[in-house]
C-alpha positions as CSV (number, residue, x, y, z in Angstrom):
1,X,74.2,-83.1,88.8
2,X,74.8,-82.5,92.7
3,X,73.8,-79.4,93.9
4,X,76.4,-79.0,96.1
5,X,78.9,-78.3,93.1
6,X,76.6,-75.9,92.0
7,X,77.3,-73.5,95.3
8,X,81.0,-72.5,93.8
9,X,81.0,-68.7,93.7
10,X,80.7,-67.7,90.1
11,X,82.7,-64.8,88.8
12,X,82.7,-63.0,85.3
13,X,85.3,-62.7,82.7
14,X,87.7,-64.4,84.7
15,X,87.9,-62.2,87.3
16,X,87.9,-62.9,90.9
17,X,85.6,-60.8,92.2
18,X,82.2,-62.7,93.6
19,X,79.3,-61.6,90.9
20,X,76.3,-62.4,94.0
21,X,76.8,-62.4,98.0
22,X,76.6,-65.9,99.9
23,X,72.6,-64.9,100.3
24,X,72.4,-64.1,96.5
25,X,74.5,-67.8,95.3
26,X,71.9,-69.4,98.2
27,X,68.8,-68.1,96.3
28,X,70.0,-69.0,92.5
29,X,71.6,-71.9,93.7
30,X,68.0,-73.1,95.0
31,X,66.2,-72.0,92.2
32,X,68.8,-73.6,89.8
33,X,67.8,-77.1,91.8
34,X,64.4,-76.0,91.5
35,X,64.2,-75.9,88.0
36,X,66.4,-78.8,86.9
37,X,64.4,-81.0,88.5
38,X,61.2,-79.9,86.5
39,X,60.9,-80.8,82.6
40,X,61.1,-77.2,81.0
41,X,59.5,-76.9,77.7
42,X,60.4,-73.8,75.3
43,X,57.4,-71.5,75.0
44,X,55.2,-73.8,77.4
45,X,51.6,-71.7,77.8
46,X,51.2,-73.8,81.1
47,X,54.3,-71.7,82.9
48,X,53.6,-69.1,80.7
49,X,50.2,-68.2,82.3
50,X,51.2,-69.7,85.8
51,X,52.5,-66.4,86.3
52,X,55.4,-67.9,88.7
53,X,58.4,-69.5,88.0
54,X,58.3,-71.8,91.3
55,X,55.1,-73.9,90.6
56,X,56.2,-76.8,88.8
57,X,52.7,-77.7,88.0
58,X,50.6,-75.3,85.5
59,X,47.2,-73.9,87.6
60,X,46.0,-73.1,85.1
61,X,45.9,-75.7,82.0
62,X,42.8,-74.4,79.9
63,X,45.5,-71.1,79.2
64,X,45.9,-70.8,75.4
65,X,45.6,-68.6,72.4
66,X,42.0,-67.1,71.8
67,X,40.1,-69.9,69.8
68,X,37.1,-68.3,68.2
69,X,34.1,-70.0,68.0
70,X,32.4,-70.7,64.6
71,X,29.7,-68.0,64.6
72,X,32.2,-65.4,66.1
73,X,34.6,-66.4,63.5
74,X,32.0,-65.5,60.7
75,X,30.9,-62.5,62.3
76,X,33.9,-61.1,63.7
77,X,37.4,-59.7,63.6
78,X,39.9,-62.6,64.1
79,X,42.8,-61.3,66.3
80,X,45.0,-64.4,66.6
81,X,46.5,-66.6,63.7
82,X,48.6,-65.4,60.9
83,X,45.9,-64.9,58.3
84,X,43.9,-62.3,59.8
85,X,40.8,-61.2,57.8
86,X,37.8,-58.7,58.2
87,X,33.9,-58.8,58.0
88,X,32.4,-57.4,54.5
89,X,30.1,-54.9,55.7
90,X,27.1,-54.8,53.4
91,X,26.8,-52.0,51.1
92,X,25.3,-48.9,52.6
93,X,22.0,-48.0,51.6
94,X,21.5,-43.9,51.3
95,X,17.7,-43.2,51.3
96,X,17.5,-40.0,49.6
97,X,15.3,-37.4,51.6
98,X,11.8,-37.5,50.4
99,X,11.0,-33.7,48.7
100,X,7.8,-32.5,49.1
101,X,6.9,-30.0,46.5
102,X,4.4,-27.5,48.3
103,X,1.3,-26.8,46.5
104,X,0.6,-23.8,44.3
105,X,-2.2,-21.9,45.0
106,X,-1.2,-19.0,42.7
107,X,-3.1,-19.7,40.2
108,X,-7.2,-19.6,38.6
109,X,-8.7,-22.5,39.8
110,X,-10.2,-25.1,37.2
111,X,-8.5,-22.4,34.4
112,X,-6.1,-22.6,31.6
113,X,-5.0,-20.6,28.5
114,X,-3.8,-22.2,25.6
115,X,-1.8,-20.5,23.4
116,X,-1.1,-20.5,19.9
117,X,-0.3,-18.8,16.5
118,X,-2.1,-16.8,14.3
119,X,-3.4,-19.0,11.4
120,X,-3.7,-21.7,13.1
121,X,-7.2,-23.2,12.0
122,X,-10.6,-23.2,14.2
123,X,-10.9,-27.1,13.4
124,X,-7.6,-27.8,15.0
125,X,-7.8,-25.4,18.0
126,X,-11.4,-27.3,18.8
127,X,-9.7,-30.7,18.8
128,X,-7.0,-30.0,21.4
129,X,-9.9,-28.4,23.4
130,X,-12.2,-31.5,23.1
131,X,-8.8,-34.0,23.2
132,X,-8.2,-32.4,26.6
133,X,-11.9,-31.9,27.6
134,X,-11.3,-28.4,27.9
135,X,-14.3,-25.7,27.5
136,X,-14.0,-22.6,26.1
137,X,-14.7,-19.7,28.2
138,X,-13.2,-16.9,26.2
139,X,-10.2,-15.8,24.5
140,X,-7.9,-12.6,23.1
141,X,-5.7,-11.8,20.1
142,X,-1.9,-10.4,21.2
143,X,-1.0,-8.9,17.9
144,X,2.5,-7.9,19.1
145,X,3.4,-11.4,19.5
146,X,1.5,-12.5,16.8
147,X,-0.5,-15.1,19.1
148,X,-4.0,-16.4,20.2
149,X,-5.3,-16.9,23.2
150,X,-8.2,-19.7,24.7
151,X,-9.2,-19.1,27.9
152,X,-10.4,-22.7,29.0
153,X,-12.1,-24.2,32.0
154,X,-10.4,-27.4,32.8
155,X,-14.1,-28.9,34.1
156,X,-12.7,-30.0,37.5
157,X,-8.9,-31.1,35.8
158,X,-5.7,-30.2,37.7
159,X,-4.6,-27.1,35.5
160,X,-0.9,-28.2,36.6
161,X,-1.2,-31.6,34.9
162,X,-3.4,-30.6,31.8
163,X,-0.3,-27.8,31.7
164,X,2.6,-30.2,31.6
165,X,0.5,-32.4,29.2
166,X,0.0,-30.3,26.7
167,X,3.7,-28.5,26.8
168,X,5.0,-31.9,26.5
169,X,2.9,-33.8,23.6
170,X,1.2,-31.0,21.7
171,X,3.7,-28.8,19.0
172,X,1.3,-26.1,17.8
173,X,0.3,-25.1,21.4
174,X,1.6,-24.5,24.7
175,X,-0.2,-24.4,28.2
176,X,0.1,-21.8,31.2
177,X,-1.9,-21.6,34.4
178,X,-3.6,-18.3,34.6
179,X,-1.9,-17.2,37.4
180,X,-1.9,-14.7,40.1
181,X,0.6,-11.5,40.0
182,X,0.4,-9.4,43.3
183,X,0.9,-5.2,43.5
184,X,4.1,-4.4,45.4
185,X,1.9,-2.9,47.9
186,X,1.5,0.4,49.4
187,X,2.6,1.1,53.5
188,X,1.6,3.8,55.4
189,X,4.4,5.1,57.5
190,X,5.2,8.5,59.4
191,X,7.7,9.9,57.4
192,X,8.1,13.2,56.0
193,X,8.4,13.9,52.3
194,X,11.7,14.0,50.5
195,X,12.2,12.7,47.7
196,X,12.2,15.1,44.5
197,X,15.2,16.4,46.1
198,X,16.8,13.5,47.1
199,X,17.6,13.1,43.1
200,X,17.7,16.3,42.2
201,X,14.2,16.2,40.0
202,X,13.9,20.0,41.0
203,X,17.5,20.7,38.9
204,X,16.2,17.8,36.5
205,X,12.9,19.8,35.5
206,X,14.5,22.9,34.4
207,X,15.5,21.3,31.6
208,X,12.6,19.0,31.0
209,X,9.4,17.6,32.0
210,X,8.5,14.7,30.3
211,X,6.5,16.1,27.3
212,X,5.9,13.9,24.4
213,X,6.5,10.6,26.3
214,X,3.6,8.0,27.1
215,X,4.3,6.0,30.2
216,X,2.4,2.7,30.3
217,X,0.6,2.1,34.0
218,X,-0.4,-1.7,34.3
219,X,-1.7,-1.4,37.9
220,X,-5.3,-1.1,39.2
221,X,-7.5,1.9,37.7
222,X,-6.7,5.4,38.6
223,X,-9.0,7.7,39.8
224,X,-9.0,10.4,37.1
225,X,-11.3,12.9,39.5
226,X,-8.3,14.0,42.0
227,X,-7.5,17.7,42.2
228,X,-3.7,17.1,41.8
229,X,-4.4,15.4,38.3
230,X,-6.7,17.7,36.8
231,X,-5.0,19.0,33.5
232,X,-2.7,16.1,33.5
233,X,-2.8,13.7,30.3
234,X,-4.2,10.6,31.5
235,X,-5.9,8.1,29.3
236,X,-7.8,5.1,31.1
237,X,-8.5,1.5,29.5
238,X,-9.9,-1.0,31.7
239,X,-9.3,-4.6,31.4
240,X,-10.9,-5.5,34.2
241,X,-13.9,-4.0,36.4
242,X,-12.4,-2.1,39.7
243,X,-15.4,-3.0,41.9
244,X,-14.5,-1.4,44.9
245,X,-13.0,2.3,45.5
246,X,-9.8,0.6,47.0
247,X,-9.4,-1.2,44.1
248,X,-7.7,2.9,42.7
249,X,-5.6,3.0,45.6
250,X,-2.3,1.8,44.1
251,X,-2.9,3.0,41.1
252,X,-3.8,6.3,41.9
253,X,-0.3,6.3,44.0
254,X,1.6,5.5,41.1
255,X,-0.2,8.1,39.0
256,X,0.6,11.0,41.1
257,X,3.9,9.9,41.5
258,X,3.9,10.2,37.8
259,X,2.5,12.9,36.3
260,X,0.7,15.1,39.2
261,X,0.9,18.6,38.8
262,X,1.7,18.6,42.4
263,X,4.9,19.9,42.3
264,X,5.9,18.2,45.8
265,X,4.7,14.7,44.5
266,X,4.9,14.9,40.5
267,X,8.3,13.9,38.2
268,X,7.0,14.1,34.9
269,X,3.8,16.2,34.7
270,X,4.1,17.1,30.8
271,X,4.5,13.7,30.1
272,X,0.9,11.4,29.0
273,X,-0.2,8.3,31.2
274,X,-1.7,5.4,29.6
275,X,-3.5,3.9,32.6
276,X,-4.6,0.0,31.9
277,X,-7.0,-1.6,34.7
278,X,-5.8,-5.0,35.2
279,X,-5.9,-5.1,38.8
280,X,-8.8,-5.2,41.1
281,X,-10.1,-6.9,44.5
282,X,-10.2,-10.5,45.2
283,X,-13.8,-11.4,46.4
284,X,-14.5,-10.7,50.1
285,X,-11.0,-9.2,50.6
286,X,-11.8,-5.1,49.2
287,X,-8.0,-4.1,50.2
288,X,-6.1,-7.5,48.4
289,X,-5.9,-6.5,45.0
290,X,-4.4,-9.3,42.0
291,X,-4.1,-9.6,38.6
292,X,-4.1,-13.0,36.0
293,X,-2.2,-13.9,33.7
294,X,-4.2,-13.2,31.0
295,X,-5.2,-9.8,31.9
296,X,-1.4,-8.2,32.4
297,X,-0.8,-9.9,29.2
298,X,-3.8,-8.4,27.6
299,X,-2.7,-5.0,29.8
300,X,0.9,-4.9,28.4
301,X,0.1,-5.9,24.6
302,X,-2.3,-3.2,24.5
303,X,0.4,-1.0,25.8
304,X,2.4,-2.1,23.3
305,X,0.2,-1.3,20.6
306,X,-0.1,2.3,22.0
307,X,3.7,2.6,21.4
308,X,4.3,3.9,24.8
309,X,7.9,5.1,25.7
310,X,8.3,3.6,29.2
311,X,6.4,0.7,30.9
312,X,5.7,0.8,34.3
313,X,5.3,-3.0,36.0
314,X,4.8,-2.2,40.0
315,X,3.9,-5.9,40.7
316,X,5.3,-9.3,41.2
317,X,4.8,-12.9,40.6
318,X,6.1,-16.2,39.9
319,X,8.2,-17.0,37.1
320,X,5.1,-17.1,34.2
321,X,6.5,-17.7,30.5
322,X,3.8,-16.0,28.5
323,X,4.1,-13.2,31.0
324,X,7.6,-13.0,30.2
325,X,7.1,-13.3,26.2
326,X,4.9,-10.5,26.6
327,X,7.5,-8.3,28.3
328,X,10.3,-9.4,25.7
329,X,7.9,-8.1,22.7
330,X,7.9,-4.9,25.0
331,X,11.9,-4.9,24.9
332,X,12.3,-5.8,21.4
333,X,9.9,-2.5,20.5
334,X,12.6,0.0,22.6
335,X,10.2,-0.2,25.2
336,X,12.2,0.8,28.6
337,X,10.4,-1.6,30.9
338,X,10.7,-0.8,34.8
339,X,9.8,-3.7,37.3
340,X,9.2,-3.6,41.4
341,X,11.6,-5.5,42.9
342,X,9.6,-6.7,45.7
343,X,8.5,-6.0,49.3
344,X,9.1,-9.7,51.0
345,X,13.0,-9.2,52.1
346,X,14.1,-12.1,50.9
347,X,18.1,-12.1,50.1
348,X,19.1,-14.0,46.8
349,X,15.6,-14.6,45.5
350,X,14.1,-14.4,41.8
351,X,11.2,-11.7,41.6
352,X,9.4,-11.9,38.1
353,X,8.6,-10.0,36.1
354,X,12.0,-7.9,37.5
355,X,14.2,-10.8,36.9
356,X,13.5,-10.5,32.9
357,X,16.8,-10.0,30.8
358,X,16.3,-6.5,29.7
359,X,13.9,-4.9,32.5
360,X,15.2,-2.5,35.0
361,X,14.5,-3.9,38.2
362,X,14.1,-1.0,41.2
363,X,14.6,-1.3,44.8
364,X,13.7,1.4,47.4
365,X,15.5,3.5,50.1
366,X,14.7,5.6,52.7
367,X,15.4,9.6,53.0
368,X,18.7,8.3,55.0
369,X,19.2,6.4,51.7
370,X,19.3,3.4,53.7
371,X,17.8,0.0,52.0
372,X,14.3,-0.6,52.8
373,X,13.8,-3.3,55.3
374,X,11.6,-5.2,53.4
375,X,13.3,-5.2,50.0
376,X,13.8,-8.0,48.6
377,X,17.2,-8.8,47.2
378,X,18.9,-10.0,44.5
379,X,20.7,-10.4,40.9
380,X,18.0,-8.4,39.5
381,X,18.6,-5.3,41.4
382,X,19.7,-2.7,39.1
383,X,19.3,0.2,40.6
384,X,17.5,2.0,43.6
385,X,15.3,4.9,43.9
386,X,13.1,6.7,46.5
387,X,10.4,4.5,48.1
388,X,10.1,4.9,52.1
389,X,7.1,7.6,53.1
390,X,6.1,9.0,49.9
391,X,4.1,11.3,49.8
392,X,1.3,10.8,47.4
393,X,-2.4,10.7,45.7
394,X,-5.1,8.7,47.1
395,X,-8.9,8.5,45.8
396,X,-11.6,10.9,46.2
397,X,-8.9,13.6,46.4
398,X,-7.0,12.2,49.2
399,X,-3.6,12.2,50.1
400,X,-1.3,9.4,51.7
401,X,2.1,8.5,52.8
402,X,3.1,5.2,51.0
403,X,6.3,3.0,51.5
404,X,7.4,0.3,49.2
405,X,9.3,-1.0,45.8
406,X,6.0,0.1,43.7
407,X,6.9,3.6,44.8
408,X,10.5,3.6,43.6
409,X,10.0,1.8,40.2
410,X,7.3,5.0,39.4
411,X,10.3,7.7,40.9
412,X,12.4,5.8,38.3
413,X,9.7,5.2,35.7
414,X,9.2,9.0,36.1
415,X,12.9,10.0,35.7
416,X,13.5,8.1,32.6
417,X,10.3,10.2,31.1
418,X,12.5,13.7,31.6
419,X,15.5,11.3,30.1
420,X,13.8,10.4,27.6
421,X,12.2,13.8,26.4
422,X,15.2,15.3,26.2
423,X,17.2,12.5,24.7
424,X,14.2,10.3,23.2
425,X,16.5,7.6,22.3
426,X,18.0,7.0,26.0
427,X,18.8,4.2,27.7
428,X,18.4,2.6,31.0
429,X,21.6,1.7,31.2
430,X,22.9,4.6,31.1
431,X,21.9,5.4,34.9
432,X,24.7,3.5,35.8
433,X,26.9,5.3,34.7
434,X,25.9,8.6,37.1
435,X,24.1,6.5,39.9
436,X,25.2,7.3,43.2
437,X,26.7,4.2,44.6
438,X,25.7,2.8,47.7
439,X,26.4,-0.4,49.9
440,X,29.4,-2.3,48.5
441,X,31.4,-0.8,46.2
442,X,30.3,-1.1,42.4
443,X,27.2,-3.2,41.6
444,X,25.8,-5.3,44.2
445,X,22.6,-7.2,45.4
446,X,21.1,-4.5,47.2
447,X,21.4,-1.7,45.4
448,X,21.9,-2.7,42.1
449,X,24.2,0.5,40.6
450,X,23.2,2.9,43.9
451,X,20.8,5.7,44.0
452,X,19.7,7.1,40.7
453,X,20.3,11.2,40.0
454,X,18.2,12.4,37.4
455,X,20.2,15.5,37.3
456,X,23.8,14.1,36.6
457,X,21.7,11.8,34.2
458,X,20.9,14.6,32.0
459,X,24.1,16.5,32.4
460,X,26.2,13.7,31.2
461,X,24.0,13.8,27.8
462,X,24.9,17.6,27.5
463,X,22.0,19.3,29.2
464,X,23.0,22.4,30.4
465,X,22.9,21.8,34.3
466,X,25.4,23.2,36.8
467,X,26.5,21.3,39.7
């Protein structure tokens, strides 16, 4: 083809208008020569990555799709071809986190009671004891729950293990760690006393005074000698030996709270205590006071057996089943069982023996009926009562200011006492019904039902109280 034919003007649709100037037709016109004189190939990679459409020669002739190599093609995400395909990832492997359970110290070292029914013979209860190279260091009879106890040295075994052993193989007997149960302890603080009027014992005693009901005390021994509780009706039974003068501290506390005839500190002071010792002093500590197992079961059953009318339980533990069987005998006998709910502020936690279907569990509050700051907090909350600067009985006819849940389960322990003279067959329950309530509305976590008002308690059963 001549490229001088090529240099005609060109014109669209016929029309005879020039499409490009006489520069423009030059330029196409030598590009048009240009390119007819080269071999053009459709899709040519050469001229494709040449990046100009002047040089008739590919620069660049190693240009091309991506060619993987055979590793990469094994390992990795092809990107070219038409069968693209993906790596299999290997399954992932989820190490679960590795719990530590911490270990329990709240226990009697190298000790274990073993627990079984009446009737069972002596032969077989020395067989599991020799089976599990167990030696017998004493035992008790609970005759409300219709049980025997062997208190066992474990000769250097882990009580934990011998525990779960037994619980798991054995039918006839079950294992439990004596354990440790701790008084919901006494603190002195600066506050003036307020209570009795707080709910409105004054109006409350009018009308009664607690006579003819026995309140069971399981706490540390009370010291019987103190001015404010001569001529009150206190019995004493020792399960343990007090050892040390502040081993009657928190019991002595509780007592005046109780029954005094002080009439700023006392809520039921016609009614009779049934004090049981099961607390004292741990060696070389005179002011940290515990209890076992064995002993608040001992305490308790023995309380039972008294047929006492309210139960007072001013301590806390962990969850202990035979602790717990002992307290559901105490229900199952109309027993109204009051429980400390615990001086640790810890929200949504489990405080035994408050915890216990049945039991009334007590938090405290101030005169400003604002929640104590170290109350613990939780399901088990049923109600609250007066327990920030009480004032109060201590040994050798001493008085003190004491703060915590002890002191508000013994306000309430005292009010069902008046309750329950007048109306012997009342229930604990029923002080929801004319609780104050406090924090959110209706029941909640802190304050169970609200403030208890011993007055509107015994106006709603017909005493004759005016507002």
């Amino acid at each position: 083809m001549s490229c001088q034919k090529s240099m005609e003007p060109l014109c669209l649709l016929g029309k005879k208008r020039p499409l490009f100037n006489k520069v423009g037709v030059a330029a196409l016109s030598l590009s048009l020569c240009s390119l007819l004189s080269t071999k053009v190939v459709a899709h040519d990679n050469g001229l494709i990555h040449a990046h100009s459409l002047f040089t008739p020669t590919p620069t660049n002739t190693q240009a091309g799709p991506l060619r993987l190599s055979r590793p990469q093609s094994r390992h990795n995400i092809r990107y070219y071809g038409y069968s693209p395909f993906y790596q299999n990832a290997p399954p992932m492997t989820v190490v679960p986190p590795v719990i530590v359970k911490p270990t329990r110290n709240d226990f009697v070292k190298d000790e274990l009671l073993l627990i079984y029914d009446f009737g069972t013979d002596r032969d077989t209860v020395e067989a599991i004891t020799e089976k599990y190279q167990l030696k017998r260091k004493g035992g008790m009879a609970i005759a409300s729950m219709r049980k025997s106890v062997v208190i066992a040295d474990t000769q250097g075994q882990n009580p934990l293990a011998l525990t779960e052993a037994i619980n798991k193989k054995e039918k006839q007997f079950s294992a439990n760690t004596n354990n440790y149960f701790t008084l919901a302890a006494n603190t002195n603080t600066s506050h003036l006393n307020y209570p009795l009027a707080q709910t409105g014992i004054g109006r409350a005693q009018t009308i009664s005074k607690g006579r003819g009901i026995v309140i069971g005390l399981v706490d540390t021994p009370v010291d019987t000698s103190h001015p404010s509780l001569r001529g009150a009706n206190i019995e004493q039974h020792m399960i343990v030996d007090p050892k040390t003068v502040a081993s009657k501290v928190h019991g002595t506390s509780l007592a005046g709270v109780l029954v005094s005839k002080n009439p700023q500190i006392g809520i039921a002071p016609e009614a009779k205590l049934l004090s049981v010792g099961a607390f004292s002093s741990k060696p070389g500590h005179p002011k940290a006071l515990r209890g076992t197992s064995a002993n608040i079961v001992s305490a308790i059953a023995y309380c039972i057996e008294r047929k006492v009318d309210v139960l007072n339980l001013s301590f806390t533990g962990s969850r202990d089943k035979f602790v717990e069987d002992i307290v559901r005998s105490a229900i199952r006998k109309n027993i109204t069982v009051v429980a400390a709910g615990g001086n640790r502020g810890r929200i949504g936690s489990t405080i035994y023996p408050a915890v216990i279907e049945g039991v009334v569990g007590v938090t405290a509050v101030d005169r400003q009926q604002r929640l104590f700051r170290h109350a613990d907090q939780g399901r088990f909350i049923d109600i609250a009562a007066p327990g920030v600067g009480i004032l109060t009985l201590a040994p050798n006819g001493k008085y003190q200011i004491s703060t915590g849940t002890s002191m508000a389960a013994a306000h309430l322990s005292g009010i069902m006492a008046l309750l329950k003279s007048y109306r012997h067959n009342y229930s604990a329950e029923q002080l929801r019904n004319t609780a104050y309530d406090l924090g959110l509305r209706g029941r909640d976590d802190a304050f169970g039902y609200g403030l208890v008002n011993a007055s509107a308690a015994l106006r709603e059963v017909g005493a004759p109280l005016s507002y």
